[in-house]
C-alpha positions as a Markdown table, in Angstrom:
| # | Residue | x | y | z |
|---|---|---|---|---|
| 1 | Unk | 95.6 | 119.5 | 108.2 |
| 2 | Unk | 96.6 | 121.7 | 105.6 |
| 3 | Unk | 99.1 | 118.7 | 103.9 |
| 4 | Unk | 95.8 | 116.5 | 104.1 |
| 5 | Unk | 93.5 | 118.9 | 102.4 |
| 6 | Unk | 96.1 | 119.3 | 99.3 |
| 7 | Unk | 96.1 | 115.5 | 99.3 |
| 8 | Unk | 92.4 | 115.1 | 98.9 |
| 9 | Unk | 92.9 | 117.8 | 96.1 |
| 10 | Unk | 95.5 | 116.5 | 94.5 |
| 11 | Unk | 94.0 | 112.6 | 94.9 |
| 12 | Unk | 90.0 | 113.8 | 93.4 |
| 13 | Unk | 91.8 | 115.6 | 90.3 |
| 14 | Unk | 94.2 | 112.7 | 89.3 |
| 15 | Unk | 91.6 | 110.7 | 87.5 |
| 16 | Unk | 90.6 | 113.8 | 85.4 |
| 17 | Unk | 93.9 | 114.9 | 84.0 |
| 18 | Unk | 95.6 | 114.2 | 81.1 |
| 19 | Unk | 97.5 | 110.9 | 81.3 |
| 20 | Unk | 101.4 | 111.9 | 81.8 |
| 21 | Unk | 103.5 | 109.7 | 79.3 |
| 22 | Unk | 101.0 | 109.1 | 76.9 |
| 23 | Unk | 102.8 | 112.0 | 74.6 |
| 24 | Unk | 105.8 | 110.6 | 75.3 |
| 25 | Unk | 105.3 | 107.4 | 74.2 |
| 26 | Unk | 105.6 | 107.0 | 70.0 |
| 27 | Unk | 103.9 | 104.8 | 67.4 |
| 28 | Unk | 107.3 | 103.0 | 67.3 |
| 29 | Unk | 107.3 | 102.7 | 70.9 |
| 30 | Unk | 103.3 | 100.6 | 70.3 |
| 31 | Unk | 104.9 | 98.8 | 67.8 |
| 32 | Unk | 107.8 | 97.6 | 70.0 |
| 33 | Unk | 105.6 | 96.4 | 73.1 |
| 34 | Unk | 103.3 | 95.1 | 70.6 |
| 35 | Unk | 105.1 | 93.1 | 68.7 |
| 36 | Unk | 107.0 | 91.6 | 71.8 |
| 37 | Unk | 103.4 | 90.7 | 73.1 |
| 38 | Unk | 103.0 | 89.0 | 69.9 |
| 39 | Unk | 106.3 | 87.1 | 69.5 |
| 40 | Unk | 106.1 | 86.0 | 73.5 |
| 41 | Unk | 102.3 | 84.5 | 72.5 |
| 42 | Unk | 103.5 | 83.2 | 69.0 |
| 43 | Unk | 106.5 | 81.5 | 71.3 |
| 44 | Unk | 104.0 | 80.0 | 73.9 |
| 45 | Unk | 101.4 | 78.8 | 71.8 |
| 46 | Unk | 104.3 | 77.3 | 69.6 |
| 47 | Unk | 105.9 | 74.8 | 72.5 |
| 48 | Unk | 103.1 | 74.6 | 74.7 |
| 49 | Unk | 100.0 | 74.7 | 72.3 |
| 50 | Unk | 96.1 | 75.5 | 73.2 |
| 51 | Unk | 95.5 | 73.6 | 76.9 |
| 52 | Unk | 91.7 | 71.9 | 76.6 |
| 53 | Unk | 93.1 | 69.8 | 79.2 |
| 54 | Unk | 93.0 | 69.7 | 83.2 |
| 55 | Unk | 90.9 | 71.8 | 85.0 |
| 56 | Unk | 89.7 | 73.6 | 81.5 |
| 57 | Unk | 87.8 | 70.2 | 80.9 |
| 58 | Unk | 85.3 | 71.2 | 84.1 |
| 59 | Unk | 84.3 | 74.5 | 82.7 |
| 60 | Unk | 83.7 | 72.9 | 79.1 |
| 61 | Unk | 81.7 | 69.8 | 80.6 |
| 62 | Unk | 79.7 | 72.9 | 83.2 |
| 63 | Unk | 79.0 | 75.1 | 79.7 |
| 64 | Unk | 78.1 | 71.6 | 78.2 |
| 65 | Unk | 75.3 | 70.9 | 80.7 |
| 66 | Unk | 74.0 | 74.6 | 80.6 |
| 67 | Unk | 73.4 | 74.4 | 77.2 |
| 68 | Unk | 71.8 | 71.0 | 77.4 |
| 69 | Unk | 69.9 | 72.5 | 80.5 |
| 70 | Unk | 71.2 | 69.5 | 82.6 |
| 71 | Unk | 72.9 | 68.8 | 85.2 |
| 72 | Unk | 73.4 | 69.6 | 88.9 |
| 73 | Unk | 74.7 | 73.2 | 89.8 |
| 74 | Unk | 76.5 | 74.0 | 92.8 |
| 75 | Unk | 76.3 | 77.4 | 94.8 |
| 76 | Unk | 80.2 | 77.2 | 94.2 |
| 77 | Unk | 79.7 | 77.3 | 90.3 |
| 78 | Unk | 78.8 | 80.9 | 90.2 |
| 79 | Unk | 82.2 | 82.0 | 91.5 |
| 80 | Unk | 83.1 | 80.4 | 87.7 |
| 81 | Unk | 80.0 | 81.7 | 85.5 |
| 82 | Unk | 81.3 | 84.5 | 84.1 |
| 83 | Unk | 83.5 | 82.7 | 82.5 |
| 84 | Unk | 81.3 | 79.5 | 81.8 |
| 85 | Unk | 79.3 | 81.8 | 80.2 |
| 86 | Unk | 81.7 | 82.8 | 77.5 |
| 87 | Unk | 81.9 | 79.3 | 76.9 |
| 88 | Unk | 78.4 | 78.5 | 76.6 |
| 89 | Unk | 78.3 | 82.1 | 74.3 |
| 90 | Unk | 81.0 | 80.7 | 71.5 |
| 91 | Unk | 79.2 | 76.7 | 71.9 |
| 92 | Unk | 76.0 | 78.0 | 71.0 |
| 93 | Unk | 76.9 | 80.4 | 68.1 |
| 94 | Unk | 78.8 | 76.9 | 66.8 |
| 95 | Unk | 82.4 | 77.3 | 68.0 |
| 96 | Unk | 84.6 | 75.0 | 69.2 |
| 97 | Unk | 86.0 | 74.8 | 73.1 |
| 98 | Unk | 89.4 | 75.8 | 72.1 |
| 99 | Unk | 88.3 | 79.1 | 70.3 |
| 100 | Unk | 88.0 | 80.2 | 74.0 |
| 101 | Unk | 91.7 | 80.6 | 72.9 |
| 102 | Unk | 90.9 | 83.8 | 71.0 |
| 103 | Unk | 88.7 | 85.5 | 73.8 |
| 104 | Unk | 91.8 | 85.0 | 76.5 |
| 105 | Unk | 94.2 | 86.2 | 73.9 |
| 106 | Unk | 92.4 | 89.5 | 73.3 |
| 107 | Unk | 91.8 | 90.2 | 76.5 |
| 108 | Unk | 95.5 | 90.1 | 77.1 |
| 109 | Unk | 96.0 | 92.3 | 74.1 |
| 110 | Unk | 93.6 | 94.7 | 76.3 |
| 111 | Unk | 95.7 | 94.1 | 79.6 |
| 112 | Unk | 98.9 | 95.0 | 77.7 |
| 113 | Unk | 97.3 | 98.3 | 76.1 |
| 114 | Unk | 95.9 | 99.1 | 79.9 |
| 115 | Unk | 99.1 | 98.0 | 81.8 |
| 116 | Unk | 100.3 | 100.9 | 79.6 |
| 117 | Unk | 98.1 | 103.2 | 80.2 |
| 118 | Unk | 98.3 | 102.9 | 84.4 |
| 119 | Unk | 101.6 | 103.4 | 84.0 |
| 120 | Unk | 100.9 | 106.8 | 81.9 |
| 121 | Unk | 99.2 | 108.0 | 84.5 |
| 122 | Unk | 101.8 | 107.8 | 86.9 |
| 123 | Unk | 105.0 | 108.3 | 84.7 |
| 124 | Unk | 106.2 | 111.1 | 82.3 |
| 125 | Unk | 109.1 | 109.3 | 81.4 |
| 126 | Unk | 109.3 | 107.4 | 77.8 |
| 127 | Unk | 111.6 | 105.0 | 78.6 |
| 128 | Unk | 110.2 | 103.3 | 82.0 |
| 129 | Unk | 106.9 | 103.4 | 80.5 |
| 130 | Unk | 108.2 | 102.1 | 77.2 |
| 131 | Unk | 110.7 | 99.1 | 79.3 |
| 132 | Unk | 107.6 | 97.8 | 81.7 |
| 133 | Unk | 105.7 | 97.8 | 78.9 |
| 134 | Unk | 108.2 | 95.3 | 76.9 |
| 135 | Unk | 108.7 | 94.0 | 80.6 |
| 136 | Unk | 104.9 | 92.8 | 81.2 |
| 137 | Unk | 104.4 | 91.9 | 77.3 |
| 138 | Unk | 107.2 | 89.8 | 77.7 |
| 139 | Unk | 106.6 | 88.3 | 80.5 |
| 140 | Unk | 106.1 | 84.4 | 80.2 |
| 141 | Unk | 105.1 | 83.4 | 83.5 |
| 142 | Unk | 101.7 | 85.4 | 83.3 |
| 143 | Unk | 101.4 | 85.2 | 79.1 |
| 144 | Unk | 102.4 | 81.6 | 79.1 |
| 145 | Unk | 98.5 | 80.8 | 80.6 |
| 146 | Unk | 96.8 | 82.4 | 77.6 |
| 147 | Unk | 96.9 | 79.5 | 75.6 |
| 148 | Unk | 95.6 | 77.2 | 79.1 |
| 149 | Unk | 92.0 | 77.1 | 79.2 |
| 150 | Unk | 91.8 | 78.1 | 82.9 |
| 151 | Unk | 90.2 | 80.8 | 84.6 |
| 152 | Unk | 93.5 | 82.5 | 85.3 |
| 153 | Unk | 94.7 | 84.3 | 82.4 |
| 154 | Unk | 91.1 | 86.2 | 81.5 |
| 155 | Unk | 90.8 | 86.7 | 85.5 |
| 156 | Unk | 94.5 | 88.2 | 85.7 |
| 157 | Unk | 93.6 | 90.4 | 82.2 |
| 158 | Unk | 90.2 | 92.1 | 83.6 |
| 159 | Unk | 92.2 | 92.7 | 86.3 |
| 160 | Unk | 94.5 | 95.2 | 85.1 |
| 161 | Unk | 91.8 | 96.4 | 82.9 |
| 162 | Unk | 89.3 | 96.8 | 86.3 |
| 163 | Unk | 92.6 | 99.0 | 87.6 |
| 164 | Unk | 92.6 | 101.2 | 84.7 |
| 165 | Unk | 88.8 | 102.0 | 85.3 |
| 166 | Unk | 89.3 | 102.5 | 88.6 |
| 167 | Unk | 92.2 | 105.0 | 88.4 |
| 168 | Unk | 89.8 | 107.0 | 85.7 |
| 169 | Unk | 86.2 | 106.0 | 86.5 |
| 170 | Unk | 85.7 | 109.9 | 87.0 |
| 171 | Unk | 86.9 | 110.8 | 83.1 |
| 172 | Unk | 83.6 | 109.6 | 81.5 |
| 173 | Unk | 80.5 | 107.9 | 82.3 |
| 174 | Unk | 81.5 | 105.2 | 79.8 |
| 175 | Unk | 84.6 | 104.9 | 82.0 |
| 176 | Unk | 82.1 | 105.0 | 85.4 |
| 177 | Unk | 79.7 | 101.9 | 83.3 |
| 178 | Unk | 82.7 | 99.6 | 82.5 |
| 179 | Unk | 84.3 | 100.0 | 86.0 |
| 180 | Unk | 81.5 | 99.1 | 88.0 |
| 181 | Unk | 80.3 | 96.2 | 85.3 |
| 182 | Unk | 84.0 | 95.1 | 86.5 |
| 183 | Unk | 83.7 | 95.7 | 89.4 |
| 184 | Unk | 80.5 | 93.4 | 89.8 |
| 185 | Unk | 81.9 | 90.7 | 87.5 |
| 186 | Unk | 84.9 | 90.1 | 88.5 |
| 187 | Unk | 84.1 | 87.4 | 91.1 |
| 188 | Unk | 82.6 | 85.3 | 88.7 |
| 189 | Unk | 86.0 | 84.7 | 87.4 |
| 190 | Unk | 87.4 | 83.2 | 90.0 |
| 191 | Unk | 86.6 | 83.0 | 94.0 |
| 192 | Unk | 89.1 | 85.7 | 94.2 |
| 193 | Unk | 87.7 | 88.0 | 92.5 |
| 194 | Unk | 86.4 | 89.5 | 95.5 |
| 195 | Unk | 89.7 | 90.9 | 96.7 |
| 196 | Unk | 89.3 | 93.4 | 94.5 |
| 197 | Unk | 86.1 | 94.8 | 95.5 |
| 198 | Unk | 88.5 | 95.3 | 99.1 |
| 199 | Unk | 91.1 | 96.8 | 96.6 |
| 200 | Unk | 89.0 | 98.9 | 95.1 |
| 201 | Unk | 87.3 | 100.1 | 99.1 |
| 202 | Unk | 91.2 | 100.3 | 99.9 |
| 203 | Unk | 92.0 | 103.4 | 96.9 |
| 204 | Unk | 89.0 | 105.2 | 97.9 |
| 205 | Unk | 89.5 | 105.3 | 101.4 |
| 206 | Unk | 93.2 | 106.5 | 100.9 |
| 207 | Unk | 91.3 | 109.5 | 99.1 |
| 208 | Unk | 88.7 | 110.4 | 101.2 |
| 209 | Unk | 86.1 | 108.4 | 103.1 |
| 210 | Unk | 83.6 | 111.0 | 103.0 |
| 211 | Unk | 83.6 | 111.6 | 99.4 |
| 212 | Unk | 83.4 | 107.8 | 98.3 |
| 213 | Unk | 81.0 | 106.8 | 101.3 |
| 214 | Unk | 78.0 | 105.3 | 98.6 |
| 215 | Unk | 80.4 | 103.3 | 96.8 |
| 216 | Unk | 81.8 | 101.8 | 100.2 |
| 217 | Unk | 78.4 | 101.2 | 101.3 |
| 218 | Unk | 77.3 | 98.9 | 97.4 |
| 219 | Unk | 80.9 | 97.4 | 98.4 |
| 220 | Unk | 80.3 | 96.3 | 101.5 |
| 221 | Unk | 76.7 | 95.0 | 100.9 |
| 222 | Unk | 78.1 | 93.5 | 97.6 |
| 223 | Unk | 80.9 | 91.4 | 100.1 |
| 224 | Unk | 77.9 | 90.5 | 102.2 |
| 225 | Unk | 76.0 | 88.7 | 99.3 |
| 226 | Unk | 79.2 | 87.0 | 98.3 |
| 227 | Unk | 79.8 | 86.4 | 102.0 |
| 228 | Unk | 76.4 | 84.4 | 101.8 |
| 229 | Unk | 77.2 | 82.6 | 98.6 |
| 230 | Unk | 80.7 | 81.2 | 100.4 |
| 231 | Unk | 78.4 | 80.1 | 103.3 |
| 232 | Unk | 76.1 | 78.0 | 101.0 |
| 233 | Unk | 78.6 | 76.9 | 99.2 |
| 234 | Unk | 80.8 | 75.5 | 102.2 |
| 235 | Unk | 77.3 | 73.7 | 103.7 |
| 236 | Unk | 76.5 | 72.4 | 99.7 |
| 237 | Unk | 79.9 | 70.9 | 98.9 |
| 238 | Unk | 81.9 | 70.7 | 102.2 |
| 239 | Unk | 84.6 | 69.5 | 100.3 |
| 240 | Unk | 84.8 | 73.0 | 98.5 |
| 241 | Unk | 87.2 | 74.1 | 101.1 |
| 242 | Unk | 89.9 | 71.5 | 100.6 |
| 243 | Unk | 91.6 | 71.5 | 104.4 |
| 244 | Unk | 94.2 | 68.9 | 103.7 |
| 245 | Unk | 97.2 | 71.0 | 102.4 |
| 246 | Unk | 97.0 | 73.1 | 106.6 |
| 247 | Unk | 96.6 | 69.8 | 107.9 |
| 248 | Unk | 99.5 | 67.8 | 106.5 |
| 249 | Unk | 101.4 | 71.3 | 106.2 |
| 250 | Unk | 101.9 | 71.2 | 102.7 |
| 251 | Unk | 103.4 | 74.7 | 101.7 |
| 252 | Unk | 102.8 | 73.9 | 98.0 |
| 253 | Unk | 99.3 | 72.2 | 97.3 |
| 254 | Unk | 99.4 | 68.4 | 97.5 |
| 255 | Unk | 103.3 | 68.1 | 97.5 |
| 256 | Unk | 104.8 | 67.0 | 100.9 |
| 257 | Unk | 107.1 | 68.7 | 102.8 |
| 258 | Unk | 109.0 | 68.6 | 106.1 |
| 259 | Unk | 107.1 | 71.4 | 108.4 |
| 260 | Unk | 105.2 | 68.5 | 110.3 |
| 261 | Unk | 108.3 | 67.8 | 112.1 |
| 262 | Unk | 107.0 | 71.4 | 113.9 |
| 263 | Unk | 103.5 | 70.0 | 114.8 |
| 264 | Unk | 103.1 | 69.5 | 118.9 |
| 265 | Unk | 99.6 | 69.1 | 118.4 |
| 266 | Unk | 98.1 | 66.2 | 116.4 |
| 267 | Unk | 95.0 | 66.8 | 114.2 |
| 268 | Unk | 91.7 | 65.4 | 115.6 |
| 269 | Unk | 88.4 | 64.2 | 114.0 |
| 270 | Unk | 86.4 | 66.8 | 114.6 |
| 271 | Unk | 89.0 | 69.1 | 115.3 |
| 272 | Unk | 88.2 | 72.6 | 113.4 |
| 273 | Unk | 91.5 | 73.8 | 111.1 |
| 274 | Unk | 92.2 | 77.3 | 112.8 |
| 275 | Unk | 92.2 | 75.9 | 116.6 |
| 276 | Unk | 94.6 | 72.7 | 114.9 |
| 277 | Unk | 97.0 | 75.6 | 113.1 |
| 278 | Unk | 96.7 | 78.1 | 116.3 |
| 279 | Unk | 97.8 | 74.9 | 118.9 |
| 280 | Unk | 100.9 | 74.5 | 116.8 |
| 281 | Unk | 102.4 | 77.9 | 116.0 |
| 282 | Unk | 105.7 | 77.1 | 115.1 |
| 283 | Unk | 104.9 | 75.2 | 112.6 |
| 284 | Unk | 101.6 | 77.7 | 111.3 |
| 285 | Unk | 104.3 | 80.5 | 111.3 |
| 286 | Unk | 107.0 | 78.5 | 109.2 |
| 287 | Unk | 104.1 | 77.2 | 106.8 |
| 288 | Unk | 102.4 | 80.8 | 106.3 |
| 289 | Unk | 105.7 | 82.3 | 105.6 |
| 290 | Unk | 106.8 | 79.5 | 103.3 |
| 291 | Unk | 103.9 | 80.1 | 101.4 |
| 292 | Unk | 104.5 | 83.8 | 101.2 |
| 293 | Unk | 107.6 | 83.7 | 100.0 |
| 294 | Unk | 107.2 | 80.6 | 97.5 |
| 295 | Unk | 104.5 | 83.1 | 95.6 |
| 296 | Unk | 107.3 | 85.2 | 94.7 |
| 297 | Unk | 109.9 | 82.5 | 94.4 |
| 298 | Unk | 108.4 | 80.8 | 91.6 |
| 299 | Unk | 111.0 | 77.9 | 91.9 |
| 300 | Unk | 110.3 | 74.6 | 92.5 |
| 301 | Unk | 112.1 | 71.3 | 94.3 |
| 302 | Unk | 111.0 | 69.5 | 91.1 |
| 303 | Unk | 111.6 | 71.9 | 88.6 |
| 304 | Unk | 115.1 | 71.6 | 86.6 |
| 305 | Unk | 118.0 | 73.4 | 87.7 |
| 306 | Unk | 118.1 | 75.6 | 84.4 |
| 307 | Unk | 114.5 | 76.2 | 85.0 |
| 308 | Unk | 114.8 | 77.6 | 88.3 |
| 309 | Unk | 118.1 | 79.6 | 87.5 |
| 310 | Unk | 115.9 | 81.3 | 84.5 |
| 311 | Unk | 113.1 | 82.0 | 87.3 |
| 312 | Unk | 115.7 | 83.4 | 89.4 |
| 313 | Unk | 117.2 | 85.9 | 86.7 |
| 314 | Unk | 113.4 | 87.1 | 85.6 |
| 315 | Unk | 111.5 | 87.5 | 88.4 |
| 316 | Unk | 115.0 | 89.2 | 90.2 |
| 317 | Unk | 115.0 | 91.7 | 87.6 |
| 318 | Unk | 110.8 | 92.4 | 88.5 |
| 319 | Unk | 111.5 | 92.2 | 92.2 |
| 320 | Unk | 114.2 | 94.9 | 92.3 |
| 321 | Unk | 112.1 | 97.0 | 90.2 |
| 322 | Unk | 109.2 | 96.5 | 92.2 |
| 323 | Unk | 111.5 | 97.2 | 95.9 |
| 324 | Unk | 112.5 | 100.6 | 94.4 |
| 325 | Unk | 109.1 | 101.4 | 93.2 |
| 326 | Unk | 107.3 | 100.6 | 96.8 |
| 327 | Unk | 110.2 | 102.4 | 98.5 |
| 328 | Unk | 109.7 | 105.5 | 96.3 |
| 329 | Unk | 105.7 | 105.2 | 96.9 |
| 330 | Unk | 106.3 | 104.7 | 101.1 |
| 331 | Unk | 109.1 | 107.2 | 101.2 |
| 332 | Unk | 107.8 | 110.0 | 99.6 |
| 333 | Unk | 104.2 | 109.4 | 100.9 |
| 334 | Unk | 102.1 | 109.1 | 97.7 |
| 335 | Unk | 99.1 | 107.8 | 98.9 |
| 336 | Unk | 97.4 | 107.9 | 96.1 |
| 337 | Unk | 99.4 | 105.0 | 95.0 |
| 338 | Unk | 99.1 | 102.8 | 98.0 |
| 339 | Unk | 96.9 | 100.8 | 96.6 |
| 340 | Unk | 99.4 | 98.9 | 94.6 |
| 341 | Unk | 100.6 | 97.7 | 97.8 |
| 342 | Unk | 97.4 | 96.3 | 99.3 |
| 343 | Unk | 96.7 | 94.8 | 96.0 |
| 344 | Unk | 99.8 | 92.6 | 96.4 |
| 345 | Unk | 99.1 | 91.5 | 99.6 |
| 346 | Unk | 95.8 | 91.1 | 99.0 |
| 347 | Unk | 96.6 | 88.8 | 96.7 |
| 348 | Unk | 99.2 | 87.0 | 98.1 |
| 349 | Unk | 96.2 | 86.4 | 101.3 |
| 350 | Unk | 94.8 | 82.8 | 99.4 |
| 351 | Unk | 97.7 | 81.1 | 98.6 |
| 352 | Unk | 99.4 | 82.0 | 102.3 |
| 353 | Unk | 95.7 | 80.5 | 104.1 |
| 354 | Unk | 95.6 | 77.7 | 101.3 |
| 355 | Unk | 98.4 | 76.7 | 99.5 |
| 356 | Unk | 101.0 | 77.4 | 96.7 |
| 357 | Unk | 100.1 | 76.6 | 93.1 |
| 358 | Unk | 102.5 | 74.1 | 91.9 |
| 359 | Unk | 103.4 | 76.0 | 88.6 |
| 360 | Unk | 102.6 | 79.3 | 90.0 |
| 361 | Unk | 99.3 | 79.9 | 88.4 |
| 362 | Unk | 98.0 | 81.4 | 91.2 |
| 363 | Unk | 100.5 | 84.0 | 91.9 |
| 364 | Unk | 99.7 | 85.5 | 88.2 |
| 365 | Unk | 97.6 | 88.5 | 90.0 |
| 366 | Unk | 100.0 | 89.3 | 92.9 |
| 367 | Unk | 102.7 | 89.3 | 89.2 |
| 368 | Unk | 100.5 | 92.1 | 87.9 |
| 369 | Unk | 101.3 | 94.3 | 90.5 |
| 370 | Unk | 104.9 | 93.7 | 91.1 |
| 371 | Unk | 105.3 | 94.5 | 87.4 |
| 372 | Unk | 103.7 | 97.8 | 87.7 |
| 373 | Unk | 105.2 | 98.6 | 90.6 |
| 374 | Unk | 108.3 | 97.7 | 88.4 |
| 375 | Unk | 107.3 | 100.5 | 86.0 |
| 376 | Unk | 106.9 | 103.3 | 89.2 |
| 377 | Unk | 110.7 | 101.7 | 90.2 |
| 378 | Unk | 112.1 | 102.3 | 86.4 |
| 379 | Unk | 110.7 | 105.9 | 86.5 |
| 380 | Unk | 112.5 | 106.9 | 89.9 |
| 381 | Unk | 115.6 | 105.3 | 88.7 |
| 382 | Unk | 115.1 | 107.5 | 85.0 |
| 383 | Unk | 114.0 | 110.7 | 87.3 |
| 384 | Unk | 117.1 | 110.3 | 89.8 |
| 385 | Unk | 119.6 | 109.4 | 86.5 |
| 386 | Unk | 117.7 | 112.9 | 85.0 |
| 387 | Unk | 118.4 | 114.8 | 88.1 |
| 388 | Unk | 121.4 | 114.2 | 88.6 |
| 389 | Unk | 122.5 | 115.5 | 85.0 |
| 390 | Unk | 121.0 | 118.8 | 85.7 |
| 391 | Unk | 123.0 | 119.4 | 88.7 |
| 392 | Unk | 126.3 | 118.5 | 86.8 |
């Protein structure tokens, strides 16, 4: 009872006190981080140039129509608007689709500054806060979609940011304001950006239920209007839930694969998707764990071979990171940190239900926190390396 009491102590203070490695870290230690941010965004925009293309040309043609006050609106659309409305907000002060560019690269300046800063909170050691820094700044697989013109960069950016608030909402009533606006706006991002209104109901009821109660009560009536919005946007545009991938098994979306050779159970017209997937479970088990494991993978059947090797190397280096870092949070109990661990597999819950991105788009938030679970591994492995010299 007593251990319990300290925790709720210990878990209500963190978010006031000073943030640990933020003396430790120098100007030349900014400057480092920054400028690898820089040279990885100089590199991507270099061979892979400003992305108008794709599914960016559906939010430009939806700001298009708002602006001409045109058009027919879907309930499904407002799971997009906050970022439609950026659009429409630089088209009608005269600039260009493409300068959309600028907004999703500053807003990964800010994730880079506040990936930092979580880590601060949670580290006092220089160099794992100063080597996850370079780690997420450098990291091309989620800094490679800031010059794509998709939702998934900004989304995966106020992410981290939204953490940052919600780690020190209780500092400042500025800090309180910009959470919650998060908070609130972060679905209309993208449809997930619900998950971390559940996130957010996760860290607080690892603190204390009792103490947190009103905000878990906005949350859950929150879920329940976006619960509604879902409904009317599945009986608007049926085709807004896209069931072919479960029925054809298709681990990643709209590439064939072999699990059908599993099925025992034909699909049916009429047939709904959860009774076709629960009458064949061998294959539902092999296609759910495929998925899992192809959002960390990264690789691909129809990538190159040097490709996939250089996938391999990165993301190995993340995942190891990341394996001592949730062993360090599960081992020594720090619940005040469990949250990093829903928050992957929150994340991880769409593409295992739906399917796989086929360049890993989609896996960019479930990235975020393996990478700052990377920084939690880095400073166990500096604190272990530390304690050991003191006994010797």
């Amino acid at each position: 009872m007593s251990g319990t009491l300290s925790f709720r102590k210990n878990a209500a203070r963190l978010s006031m006190l000073p943030e640990k490695g933020t003396e430790n870290l120098k100007k030349p230690d900014w400057f480092l981080i920054g400028a690898c941010w820089l040279l990885t965004q100089l590199l991507s925009l270099y061979y892979l140039g400003i992305n108008a293309g794709e599914e960016s040309i559906k939010y430009i043609d939806l700001a298009d129509k708002w602006i001409r006050g045109g058009g027919h609106y879907g309930w499904y659309n407002l799971f997009y608007s906050g970022y439609t409305a950026i659009h429409v907000l630089l088209r009608t002060a005269g600039f260009p689709a493409k300068s959309m560019y600028i907004i999703q690269l500053l807003l990964s300046a800010a994730a880079t500054y506040y990936f930092i800063r979580i880590l601060c909170l949670y580290s006092r050691s220089r160099k794992a806060i100063l080597i996850a820094g370079i780690l997420y700044s450098t990291c091309f697989i989620i800094q490679q979609w800031v010059s794509a013109l998709f939702t998934d960069s900004a989304f995966s950016s106020l992410l981290i940011i939204a953490l940052y608030f919600l780690l020190t909402q209780e500092k400042s009533k500025g800090n309180r304001i910009i959470f919650w606006a998060l908070l609130i706006l972060l679905p209309t991002f993208r449809p997930v950006g619900f998950l971390f209104i559940l996130l957010a109901c996760c860290y607080w009821i690892f603190i204390s239920v009792r103490k947190n109660m009103g905000k878990l009560i906005f949350c859950s009536v929150y879920l329940l209007l976006i619960g509604f919005v879902i409904d009317r946007s599945l009986t608007q545009s049926p085709a807004y839930f896209y069931p072919f991938h479960n029925i054809q098994a298709n681990v990643i979306c709209g590439y064939p694969g072999n699990l059908l050779q599993y099925r025992k159970v034909p699909y049916q017209e009429g047939m709904s998707i959860f009774s076709y997937l629960l009458e064949n479970p061998g294959m539902t088990i092999r296609l759910f764990f495929n998925r899992f494991f192809k959002i960390f993978s990264m690789t691909r059947d129809y990538f190159s071979t040097k490709h996939n090797l250089l996938l391999v190397a990165t993301t190995g280096v993340y995942y190891i990171l990341a394996f001592i870092g949730a062993l360090r949070i599960i081992f020594r109990k720090q619940k005040e940190k469990y949250f990093l661990l829903a928050g992957l597999l929150l994340f991880s819950i769409p593409s295992v239900i739906f399917c796989v991105d086929w360049s890993g788009r989609f896996s960019l938030p479930v990235l975020c926190f393996v990478l700052l679970l990377s920084g939690i591994g880095l400073d166990g492995i500096f604190k272990i390396k530390q304690d050991s010299k003191r006994i010797i």
